[in-house]
C-alpha positions in Angstrom: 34.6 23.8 31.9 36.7 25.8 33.8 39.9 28.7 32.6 43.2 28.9 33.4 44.8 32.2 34.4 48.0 32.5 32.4 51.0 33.7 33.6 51.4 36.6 30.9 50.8 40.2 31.9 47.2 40.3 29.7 47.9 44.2 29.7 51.0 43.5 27.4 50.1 44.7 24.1 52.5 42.5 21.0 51.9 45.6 19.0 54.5 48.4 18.6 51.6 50.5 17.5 48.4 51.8 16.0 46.1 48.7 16.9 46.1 46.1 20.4 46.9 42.4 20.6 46.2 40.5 24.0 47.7 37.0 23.8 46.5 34.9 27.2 48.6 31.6 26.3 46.6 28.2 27.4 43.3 29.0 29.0 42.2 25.6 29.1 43.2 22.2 31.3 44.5 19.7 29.3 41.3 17.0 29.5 39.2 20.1 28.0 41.3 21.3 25.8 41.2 17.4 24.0 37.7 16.9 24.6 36.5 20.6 22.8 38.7 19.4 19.9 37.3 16.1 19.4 34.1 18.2 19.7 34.5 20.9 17.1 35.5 18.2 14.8 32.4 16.4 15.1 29.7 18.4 16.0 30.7 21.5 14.1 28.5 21.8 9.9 31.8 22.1 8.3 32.1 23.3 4.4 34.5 23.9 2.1 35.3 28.1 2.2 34.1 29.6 -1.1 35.4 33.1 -2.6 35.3 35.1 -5.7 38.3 35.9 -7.6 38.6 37.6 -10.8 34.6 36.8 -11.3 35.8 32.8 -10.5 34.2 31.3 -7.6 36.7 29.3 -6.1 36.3 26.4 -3.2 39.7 26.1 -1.2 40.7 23.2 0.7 39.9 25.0 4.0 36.8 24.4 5.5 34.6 27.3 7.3 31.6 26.8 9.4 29.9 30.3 11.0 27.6 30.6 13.7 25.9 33.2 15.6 23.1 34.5 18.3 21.0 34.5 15.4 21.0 34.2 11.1 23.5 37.3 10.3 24.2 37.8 6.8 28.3 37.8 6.4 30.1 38.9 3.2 34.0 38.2 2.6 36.1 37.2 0.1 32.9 38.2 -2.0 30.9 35.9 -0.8 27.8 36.2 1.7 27.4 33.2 3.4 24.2 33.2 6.6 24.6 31.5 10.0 23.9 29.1 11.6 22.2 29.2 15.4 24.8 28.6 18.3 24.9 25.1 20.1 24.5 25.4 23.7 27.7 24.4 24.2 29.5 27.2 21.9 27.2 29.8 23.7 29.3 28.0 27.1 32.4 28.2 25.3 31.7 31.6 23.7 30.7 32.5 27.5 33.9 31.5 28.7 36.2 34.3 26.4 33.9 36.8 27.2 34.8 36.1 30.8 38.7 37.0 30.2 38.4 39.5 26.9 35.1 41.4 29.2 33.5 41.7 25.6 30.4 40.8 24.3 30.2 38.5 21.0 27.6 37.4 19.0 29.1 35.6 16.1 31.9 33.1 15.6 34.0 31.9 12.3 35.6 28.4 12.9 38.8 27.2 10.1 39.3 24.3 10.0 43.0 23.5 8.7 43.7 19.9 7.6 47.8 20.1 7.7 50.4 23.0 7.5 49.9 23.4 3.9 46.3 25.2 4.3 46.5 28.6 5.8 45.3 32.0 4.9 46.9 35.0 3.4 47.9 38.4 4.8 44.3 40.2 4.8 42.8 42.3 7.5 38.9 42.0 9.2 37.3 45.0 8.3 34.3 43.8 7.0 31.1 46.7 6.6 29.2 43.9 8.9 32.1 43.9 11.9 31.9 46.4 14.7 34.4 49.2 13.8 37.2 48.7 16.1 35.8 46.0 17.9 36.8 43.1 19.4 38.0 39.5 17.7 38.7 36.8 20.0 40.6 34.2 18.4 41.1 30.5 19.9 43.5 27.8 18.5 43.1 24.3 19.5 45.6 21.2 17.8 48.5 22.0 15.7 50.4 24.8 17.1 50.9 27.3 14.2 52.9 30.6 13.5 50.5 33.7 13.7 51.8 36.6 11.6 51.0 40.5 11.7 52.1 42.9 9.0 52.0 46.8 9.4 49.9 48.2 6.3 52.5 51.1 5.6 55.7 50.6 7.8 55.8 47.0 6.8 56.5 46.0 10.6 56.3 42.2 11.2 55.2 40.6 14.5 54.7 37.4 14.9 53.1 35.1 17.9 52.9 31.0 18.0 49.9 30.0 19.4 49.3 27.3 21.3 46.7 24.9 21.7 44.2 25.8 23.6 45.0 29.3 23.4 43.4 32.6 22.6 44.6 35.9 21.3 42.2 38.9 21.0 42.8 41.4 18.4 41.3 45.0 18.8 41.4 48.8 19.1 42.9 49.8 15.3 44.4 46.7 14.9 42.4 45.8 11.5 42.8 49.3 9.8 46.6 49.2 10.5 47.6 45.7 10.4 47.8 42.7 7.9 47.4 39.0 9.4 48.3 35.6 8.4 48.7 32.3 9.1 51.4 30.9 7.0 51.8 27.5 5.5 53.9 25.6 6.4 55.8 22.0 5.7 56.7 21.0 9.2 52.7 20.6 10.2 51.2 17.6 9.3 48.6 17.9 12.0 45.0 19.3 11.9 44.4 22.8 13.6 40.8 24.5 14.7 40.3 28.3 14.7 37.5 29.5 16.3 36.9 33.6 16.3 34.5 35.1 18.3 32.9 38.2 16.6 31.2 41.4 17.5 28.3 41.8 14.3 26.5 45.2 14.1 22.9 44.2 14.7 
């Protein structure tokens, strides 16, 4: 499996301020990008994502899968869900953003979006469990989607399409300043898988 060096200047930050966001573009040849797709969608435990709302626990039409270096205990949306061990193979691929973020993760959340109509609301990743002001390295592979950022107070909007076969890392203040979302949308009728790479406080 090898990277691509993209041609963007990865010290350009898409933030105007208070937080960082590095995208690298396609960091993948073509043959691996197809072949770690048509892997995530069949070796990956997918389940329908589960949250509590109003008391209500509700299962979306996304599905979620999480796995890390070892069985973490996640909460969001309410919700504490456990991991599952890595594959080799995610360790490689997990390996492989380390090499161009030079950060350390031990988890990763995959989404799994059927279509443009499933996305995910503005919401930011400051879970208690997340390292504050880490790192999150975020890789899209099939349907190329609109990635949205919303500033908490100024109400600043910045958005990025990401490719597939891309990644985008998100860090510094980023998640105590900024709102992000991935829209729906009608003009997708094609599957998309999110894979984010995560730094848990052991």
């Amino acid at each position: 499996m090898s990277l691509l060096f993209p041609l963007q200047n990865l010290n350009t930050n898409l933030l105007p301020k208070d937080g960082e966001v590095i995208y690298f573009g396609v960091v993948f040849q073509q043959e691996e990008i197809e072949s770690l797709f048509s892997k995530l969608q069949n070796e990956i435990e997918w389940k329908h994502d589960q949250a509590l709302i109003y008391g209500k626990l509700i299962t979306t039409k996304r599905k979620v899968a999480w796995y890390a270096n070892k069985e973490f205990s996640y909460t969001y949306s309410k919700v504490t869900k456990t991991a599952l061990l890595f594959p080799q193979w995610l360790i490689e691929l997990k390996e492989k953003v380390e090499n161009l973020t030079q950060v350390k993760y031990n988890s990763c959340l995959l989404n799994f979006y059927s279509d443009g109509g499933e996305g995910m609301t503005y919401h930011s990743d400051a879970e208690k469990e997340l390292k504050k002001n880490g790192s999150i390295a975020s890789l899209s592979f099939g349907a190329e989607r609109n990635f949205v950022f919303k500033h908490k107070t100024s109400g600043e909007k910045v958005s990025v399409f990401l490719e597939s076969g891309s990644l985008l890392e998100m860090k510094g203040e980023t998640q105590t300043h900024w709102l992000h979302a991935l829209p729906t949308t009608k003009k997708v009728n094609k599957l998309r898988i999110n894979l984010t790479f995560r730094q848990m406080e052991q």
